[in-house]
Each structure stands twice: as structure tokens, then as C-alpha cells.
C-alpha positions as CSV (number, residue, x, y, z in Angstrom):
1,X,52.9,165.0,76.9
2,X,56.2,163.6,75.5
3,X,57.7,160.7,78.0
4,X,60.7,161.5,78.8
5,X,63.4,159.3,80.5
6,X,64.2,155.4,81.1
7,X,61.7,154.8,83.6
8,X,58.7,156.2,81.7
9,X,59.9,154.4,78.8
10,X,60.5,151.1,80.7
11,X,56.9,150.8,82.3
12,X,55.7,151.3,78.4
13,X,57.5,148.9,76.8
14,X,56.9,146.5,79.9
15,X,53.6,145.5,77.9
16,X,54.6,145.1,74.6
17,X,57.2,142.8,75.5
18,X,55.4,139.7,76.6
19,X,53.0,140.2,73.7
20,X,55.7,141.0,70.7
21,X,57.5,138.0,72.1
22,X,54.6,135.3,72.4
23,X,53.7,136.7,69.0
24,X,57.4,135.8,67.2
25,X,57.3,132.7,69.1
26,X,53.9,131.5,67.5
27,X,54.7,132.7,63.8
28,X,58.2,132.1,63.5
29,X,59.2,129.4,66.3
30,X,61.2,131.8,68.4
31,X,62.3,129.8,71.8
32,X,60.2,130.8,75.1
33,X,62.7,133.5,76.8
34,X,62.8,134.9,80.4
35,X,64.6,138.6,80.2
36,X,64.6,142.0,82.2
37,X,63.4,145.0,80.7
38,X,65.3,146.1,77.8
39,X,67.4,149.0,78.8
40,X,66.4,152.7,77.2
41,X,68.4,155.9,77.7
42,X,67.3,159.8,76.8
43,X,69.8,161.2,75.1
44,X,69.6,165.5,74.6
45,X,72.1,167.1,72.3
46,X,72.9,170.2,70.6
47,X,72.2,170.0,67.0
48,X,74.2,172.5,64.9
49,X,71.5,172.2,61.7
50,X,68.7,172.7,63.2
51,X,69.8,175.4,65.3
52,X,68.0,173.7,68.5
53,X,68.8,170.8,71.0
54,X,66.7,167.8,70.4
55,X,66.0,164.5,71.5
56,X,66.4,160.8,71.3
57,X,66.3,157.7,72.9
58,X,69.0,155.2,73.1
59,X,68.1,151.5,73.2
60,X,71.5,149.2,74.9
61,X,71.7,145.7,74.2
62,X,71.9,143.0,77.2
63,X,75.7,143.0,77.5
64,X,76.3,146.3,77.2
65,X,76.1,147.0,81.0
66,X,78.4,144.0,81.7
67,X,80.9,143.5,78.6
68,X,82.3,147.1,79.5
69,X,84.9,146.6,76.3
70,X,83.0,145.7,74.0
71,X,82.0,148.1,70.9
72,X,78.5,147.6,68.9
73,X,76.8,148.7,65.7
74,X,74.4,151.1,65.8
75,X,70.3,151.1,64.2
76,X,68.4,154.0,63.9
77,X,64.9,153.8,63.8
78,X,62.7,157.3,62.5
79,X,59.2,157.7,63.1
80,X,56.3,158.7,61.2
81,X,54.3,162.0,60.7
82,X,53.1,163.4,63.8
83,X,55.3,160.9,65.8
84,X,58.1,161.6,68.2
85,X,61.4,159.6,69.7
86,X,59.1,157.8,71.8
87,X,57.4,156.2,68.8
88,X,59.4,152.8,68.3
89,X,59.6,152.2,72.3
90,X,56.1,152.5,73.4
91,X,53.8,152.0,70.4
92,X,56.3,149.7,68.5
93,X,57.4,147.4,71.7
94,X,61.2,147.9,69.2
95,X,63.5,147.7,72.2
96,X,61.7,144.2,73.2
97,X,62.0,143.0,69.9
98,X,65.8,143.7,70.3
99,X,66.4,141.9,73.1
100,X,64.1,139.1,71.9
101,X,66.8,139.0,68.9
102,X,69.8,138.9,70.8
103,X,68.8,136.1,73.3
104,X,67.9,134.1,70.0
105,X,71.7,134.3,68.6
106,X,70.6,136.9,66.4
107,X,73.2,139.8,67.2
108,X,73.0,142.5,69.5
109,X,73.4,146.6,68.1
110,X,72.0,149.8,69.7
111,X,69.2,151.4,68.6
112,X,68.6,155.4,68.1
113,X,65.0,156.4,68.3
114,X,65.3,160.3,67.3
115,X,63.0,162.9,68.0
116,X,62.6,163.9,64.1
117,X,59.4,166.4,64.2
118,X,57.2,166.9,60.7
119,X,60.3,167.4,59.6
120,X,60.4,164.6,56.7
121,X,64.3,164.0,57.1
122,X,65.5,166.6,54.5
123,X,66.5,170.2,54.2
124,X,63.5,172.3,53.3
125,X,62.0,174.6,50.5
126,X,61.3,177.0,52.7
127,X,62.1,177.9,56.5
128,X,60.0,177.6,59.1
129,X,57.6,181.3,60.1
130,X,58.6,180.8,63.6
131,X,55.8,182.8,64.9
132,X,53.5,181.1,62.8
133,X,55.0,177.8,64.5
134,X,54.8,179.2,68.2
135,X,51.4,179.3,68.3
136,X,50.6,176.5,66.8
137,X,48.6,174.4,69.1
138,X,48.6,170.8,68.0
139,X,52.0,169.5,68.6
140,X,52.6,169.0,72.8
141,X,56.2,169.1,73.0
142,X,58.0,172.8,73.7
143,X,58.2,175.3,70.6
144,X,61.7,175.5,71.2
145,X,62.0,172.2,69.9
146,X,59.9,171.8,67.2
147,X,59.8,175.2,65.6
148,X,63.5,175.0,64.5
149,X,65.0,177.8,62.6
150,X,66.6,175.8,60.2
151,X,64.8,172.6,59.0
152,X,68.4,170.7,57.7
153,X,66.8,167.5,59.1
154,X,69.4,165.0,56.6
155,X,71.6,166.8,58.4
156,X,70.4,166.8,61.6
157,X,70.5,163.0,61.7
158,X,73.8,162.0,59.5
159,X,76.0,164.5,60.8
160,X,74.5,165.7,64.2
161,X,72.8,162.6,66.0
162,X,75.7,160.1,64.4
163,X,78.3,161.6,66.1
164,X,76.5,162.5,69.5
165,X,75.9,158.8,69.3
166,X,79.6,157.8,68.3
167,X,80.6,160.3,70.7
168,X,78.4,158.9,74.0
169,X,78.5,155.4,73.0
170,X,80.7,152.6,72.6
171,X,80.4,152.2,68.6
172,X,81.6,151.2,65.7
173,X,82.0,154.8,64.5
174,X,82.1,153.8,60.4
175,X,79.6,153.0,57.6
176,X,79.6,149.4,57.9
177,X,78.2,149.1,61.2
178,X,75.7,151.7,60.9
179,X,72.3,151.3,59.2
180,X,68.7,152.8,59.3
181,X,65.0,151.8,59.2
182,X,61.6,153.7,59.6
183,X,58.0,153.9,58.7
184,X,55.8,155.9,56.4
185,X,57.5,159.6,57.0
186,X,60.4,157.5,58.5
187,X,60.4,155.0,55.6
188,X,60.9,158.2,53.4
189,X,64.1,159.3,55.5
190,X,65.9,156.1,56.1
191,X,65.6,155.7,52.4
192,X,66.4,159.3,51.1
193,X,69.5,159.1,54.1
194,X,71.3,156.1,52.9
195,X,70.9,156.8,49.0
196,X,72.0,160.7,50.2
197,X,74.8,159.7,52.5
198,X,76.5,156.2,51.0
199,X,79.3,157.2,53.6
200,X,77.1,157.0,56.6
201,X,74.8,153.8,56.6
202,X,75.4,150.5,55.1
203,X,71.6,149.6,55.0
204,X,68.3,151.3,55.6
205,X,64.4,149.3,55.9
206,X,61.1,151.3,54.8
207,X,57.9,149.7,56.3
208,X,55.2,151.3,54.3
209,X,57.8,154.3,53.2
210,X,56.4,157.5,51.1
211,X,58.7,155.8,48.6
212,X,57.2,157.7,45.8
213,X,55.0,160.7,46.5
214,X,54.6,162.2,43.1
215,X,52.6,159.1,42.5
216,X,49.0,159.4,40.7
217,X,47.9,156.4,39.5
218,X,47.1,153.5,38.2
219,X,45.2,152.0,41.4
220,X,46.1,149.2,41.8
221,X,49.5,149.6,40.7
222,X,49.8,149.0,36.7
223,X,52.8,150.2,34.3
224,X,53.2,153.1,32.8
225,X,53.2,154.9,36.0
226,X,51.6,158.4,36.5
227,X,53.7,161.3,38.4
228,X,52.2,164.7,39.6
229,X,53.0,167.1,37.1
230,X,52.4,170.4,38.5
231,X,51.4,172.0,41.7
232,X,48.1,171.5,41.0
233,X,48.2,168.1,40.9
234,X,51.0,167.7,43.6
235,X,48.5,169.3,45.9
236,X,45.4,167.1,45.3
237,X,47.9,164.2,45.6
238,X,48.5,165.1,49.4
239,X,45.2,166.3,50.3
240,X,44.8,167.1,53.6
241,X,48.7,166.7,54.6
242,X,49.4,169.8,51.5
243,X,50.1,172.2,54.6
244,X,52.7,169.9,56.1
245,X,54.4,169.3,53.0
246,X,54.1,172.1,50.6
247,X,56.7,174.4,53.0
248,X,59.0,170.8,53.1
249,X,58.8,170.0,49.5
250,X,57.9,173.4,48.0
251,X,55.2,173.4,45.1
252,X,56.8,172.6,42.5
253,X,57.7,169.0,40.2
254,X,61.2,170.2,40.5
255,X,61.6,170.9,43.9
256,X,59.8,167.7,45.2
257,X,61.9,165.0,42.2
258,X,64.9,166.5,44.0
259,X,63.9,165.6,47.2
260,X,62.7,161.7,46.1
261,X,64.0,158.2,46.2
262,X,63.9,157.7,42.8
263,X,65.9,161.1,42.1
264,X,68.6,159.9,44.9
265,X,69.0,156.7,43.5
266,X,69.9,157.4,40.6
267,X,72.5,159.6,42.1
268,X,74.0,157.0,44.2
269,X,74.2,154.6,41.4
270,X,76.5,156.8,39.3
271,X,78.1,157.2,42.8
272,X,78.3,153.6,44.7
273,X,78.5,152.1,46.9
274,X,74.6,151.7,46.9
275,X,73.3,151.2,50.8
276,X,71.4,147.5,50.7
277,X,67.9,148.1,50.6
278,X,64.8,146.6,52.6
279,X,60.9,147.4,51.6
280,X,58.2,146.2,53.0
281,X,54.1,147.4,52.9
282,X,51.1,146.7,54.1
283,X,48.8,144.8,51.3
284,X,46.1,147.4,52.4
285,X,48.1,150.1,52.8
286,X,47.1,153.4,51.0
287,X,50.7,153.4,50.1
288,X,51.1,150.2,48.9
289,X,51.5,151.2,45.0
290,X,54.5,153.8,46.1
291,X,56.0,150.9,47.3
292,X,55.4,148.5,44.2
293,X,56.7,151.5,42.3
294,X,60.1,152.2,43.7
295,X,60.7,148.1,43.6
296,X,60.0,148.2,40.1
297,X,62.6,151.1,39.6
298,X,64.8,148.7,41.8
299,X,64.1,145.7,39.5
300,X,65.1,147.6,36.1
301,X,68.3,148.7,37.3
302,X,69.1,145.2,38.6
303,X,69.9,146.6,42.3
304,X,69.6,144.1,44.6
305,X,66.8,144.6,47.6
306,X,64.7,142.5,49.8
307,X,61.0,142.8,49.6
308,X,57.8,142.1,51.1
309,X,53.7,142.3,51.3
310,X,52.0,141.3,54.4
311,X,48.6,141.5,55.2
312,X,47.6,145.0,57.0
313,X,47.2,148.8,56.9
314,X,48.7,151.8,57.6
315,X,48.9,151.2,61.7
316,X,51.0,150.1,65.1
317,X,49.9,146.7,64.7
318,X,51.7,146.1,61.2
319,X,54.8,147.8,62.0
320,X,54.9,146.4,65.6
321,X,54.8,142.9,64.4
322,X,57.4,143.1,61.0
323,X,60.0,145.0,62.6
324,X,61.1,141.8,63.8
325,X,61.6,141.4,60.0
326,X,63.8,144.5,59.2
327,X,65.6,144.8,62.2
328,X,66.8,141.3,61.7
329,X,67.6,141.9,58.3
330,X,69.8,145.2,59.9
331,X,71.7,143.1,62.1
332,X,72.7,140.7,59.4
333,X,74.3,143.9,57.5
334,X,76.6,145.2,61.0
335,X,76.7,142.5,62.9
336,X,78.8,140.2,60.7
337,X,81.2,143.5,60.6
338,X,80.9,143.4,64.1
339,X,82.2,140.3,64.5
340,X,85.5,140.5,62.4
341,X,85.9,143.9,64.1
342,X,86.0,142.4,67.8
């Protein structure tokens, strides 16, 4: 079942901290640090477009308990397919990464962990067959919740969560103290998010993002690149996840190039300003050629971005230990905001 509150979320990340933290210290000569448990709020909320209330939790830097004036950027973190808020806290030990930041000088920001479903951050082909949903088995959490009867989930996080945030937290309420990050599914959204909404978030990190998921071949990744070309070939592309993504997607080329981060990109370059961009993969990552993909499209239209190959797969124990990476890279984007705002 779905943990639910600051306590639960405490005793988790308990854990994680001493082992994140020995771990930065060895491979990137953090100082030895003595610190509490980082603070995590729930956070519920009524979210107009998905027609439900949903869920988050809030991670609050050291001082925010004691510098009761103070006002900080905000980091949103998204979660993968089948994940929930909980995600980043528990599995990916984020909020003791956070803290482990701030007591090295490296800024302090909250961070929203959002409860973000299947729902691959985007407005769907299709809506959801509720009953279909209700009695659906798999997923733990309430059907309420999850079987939403409007799937707006870009939405749901620029325009519902951002302001429940602004609105219950001392923030910098504008673009240039807000960014986003995520993995896989969650790569996918803080990507799609900032290239969709250029008015929202200043930045946005994808650790092993769905960067490109019309992608066929070559393996390993070669130029010319192969695309899906029909639904034929769409499906066989996703395999067993077709059912989770056909009613997201739709089946058809069109419907999914809409829905991409090449397709948005493009948009937000005619647009500007473009949101600064930070990739990062697994070298053994099934996904790893989406990612070497989308930084070639980077590279030919000359847009700046940071990027990175590690050694790992598709699991908690890459993400856990490089989103020390990407949420330092974050802070560098608000925090220096931050600081002529204060």
C-alpha cells in the first residue's frame, strides 16, 4: 500500500541517507556531514484537469523551519511507469541527497514528488473506460485516484500542482526558479513539460527518459535513424507496455510525433525561450539509443544541453546514485535566481 505521510516517509529515507551520503563522499569528495532527517510533507489537492484530488510529497530544505522569511525555488521530481509520489523518497534516498547538497554550499530548493499514475505527463488520445479501470487489480492505491476521468496530466502538473505548491509554500512563484527532473516515464514528462510550457520551468533533467519512442533501430545507435511508421510497427516497438500506451498515445504516427520531444522542440525553438536541458542514461540501458538520438537532434540545432553516460541499467541503483548529478545541475539554474531575488 501507498505510504502516506511524514513519518512513514521519514523511517524510509532514514536508510538511504547514510548510504547516498558515504557514497557521494567516496566518488566525489563530499565532506563527512552529521544532519536530521530530511523533512517530507504529504500534500492532497484538488486537481481541476484530472477531475480528482491527488497526491504529492513535499521535500523542505534545512532552513525552512527556522528562516520563517525566507522564499525558495522549487524541483519537481516525476516518477517512472508503475511508480507513485513515494518513488524519489524511499527508493531514490532524493530528499537525503538534498540535504546532503545544501550542507555542502550547494543551495537549498524544495522538492515536489507528485503522484503522476501511468499517466505519461500528457493529455490523452483517448479517455480512460472508468469501469474498465475500477476493476483493475494491479495498481494498490484507491480507484478514485487513479482512474481519473480526464487524463490532462501536462496539465495536471503545470497548472494544478504549480500553484497548489506556490499557493502552500513559500516560493518563488515564476519561471526562473522553477525547474523539473524525472526518470524513464518521468524523463519523458520533465522533458515534454519544459519544451510544452517555456513559461513554467527554467530547466528540466531526464535520467534514462523515453526521449524518443518511435525509435526502431539501428542498435547500437548509428545515423540515419529509423522511426515507427505505422501502428503496426508502433506496437511491436512497445511490446508488452502497447496496453499502457496505445490509449495515452493513440495508434497512430501522428498522434504519438505530437506527443514527442522531438515534435516539442521544435516548437519551442520557433517559440524561445528554450528550458536548459540535462540527459543522462544508463550505458546499458535498453533506452540508451533514445537518448543518443534526441542529443543528436540537440547537437544539429546547436541547443545547448548537458550530457552524460554512466555505467548501469534501467534500475534504483542508477538513478539513486546520479541524481546527485541532475539535482545539482537544478539548483545551479534557481538558485543563482534565488539569490539576487533575496
Amino acid at each position: 500500500m501507498r505510504a502516506r505521510g511524514r513519518i512513514v516517509v521519514a523511517l524510509l529515507a532514514v536508510a538511504a541517507s547514510t548510504a547516498v551520503a558515504a557514497s557521494a563522499r567516496a566518488q566525489r569528495g563530499a565532506p563527512a556531514r552529521t544532519t536530521a532527517t530530511p523533512t517530507v510533507d504529504t500534500l492532497r489537492f484538488w486537481s481541476q484537469a484530472l477531475g480528482t484530488t491527488k497526491g504529492a510529497l513535499v521535500y523542505l530544505p534545512p532552513s525552512y523551519r527556522t528562516d520563517r522569511t525566507r522564499r525558495y525555488p522549487v524541483l519537481y521530481y516525476l516518477h517512472g511507469l508503475w511508480g507513485n509520489e513515494t518513488n524519489w523518497s524511499a527508493q531514490g534516498a532524493l530528499p537525503a541527497t538534498m540535504d546532503s547538497l545544501a550542507h555542502a554550499g550547494r543551495g537549498e530548493a524544495i522538492v515536489v514528488m507528485p503522484d503522476g499514475d501511468d499517466g505519461w505527463y500528457t493529455t490523452w488520445h483517448a479517455l480512460l473506460d472508468i469501469g474498465v479501470c475500477r476493476r483493475d487489480t494491479v495498481r494498490t492505491e484507491p480507484a478514485a485516484s487513479y482512474c481519473v476521468p480526464w487524463p490532462h496530466y501536462d496539465d495536471y502538473i503545470a497548472h494544478d500542482l504549480v500553484t497548489a505548491i506556490d499557493r502552500g509554500f513559500r516560493t518563488h512563484a515564476d519561471r526562473a526558479h522553477r525547474a523539473i527532473g524525472g526518470l524513464s516515464m518521468g524523463g519523458f514528462g520533465a522533458v515534454t513539460l519544459a519544451l510544452r510550457y517555456p513559461d513554467r520551468f527554467v530547466a528540466a533533467a531526464s535520467h534514462s527518459g523515453v526521449l524518443m519512442p518511435r525509435y526502431r533501430a539501428p542498435h547500437p545507435y548509428a545515423t540515419p535513424v529509423s522511426l515507427a511508421r505505422n501502428s503496426t510497427e508502433l506496437r511491436d516497438g512497445m511490446g508488452r507496455l502497447w496496453p499502457l500506451v496505445a490509449p495515452v498515445f493513440g495508434a497512430d504516427t501522428l498522434g504519438w510525433a505530437r506527443r514527442e520531444p522531438a515534435w516539442l522542440l521544435e516548437q519551442a525553438v520557433a517559440r524561445g525561450p528554450l528550458p536548459a536541458l540535462f540527459i543522462d542514461c544508463g550505458t546499458d540501458d535498453g533506452l540508451i539509443n533514445q537518448s543518443r538520438a534526441f542529443r543528436a537532434l540537440l547537437a544539429a540545432r546547436s541547443i545547448p544541453h548537458q550530457y552524460a553516460e554512466w555505467p548501469g541499467v534501467h534500475d534504483w541503483a542508477y538513478w539513486r546514485l546520479h541524481v546527485r548529478e541532475s539535482a545539482a545541475w537544478l539548483l545551479q539554474h534557481v538558485t543563482s535566481s534565488e539569490q539576487r531575488a533575496r
